[in-house]
N, C-alpha and C positions, 0 to 999 in steps of 0.2 A: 809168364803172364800173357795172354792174347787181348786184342784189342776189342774193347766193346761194342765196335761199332761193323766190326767184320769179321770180327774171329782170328785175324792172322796174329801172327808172333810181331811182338814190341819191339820199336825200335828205341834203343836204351835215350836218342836225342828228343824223342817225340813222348816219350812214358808218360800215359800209359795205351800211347794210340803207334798204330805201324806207320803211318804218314801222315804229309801236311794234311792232305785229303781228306780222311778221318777226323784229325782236328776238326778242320774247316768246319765240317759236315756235323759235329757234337755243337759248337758253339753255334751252330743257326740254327740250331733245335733248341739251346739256351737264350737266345735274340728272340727267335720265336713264339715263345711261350709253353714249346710242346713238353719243356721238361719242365715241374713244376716243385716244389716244396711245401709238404702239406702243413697246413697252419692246426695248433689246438683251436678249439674252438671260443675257448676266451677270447682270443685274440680277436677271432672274429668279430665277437662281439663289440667290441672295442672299436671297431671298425666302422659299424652301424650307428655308435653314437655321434656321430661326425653327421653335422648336414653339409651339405653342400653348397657351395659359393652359390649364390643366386646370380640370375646372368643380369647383365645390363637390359632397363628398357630402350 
């Protein structure tokens, strides 16, 4: 198995990444938004039906 973030060979303590560094560098792409899970679009919908708190005047 190679690591998806660099291609090298896994380390059996890090699986499925070869180092911290890797780690590191997936989970701030997950903090950051850039990896994402695509929703059906029901759900969206569902989504829409919600207003929004109205703000204080």
């Amino acid at each position: 198995m190679t690591c998806p973030i660099c291609n090298r060979e896994t380390d059996p303590k890090l699986r499925p990444f070869c180092s911290k560094r890797c780690a590191d560098i997936d989970l701030a792409k997950w903090l950051s938004g850039s990896y994402a899970i695509p929703a059906a679009p029901e759900e969206q919908a569902d989504d829409e039906q919600w207003d929004a708190p109205e703000k204080p005047h």
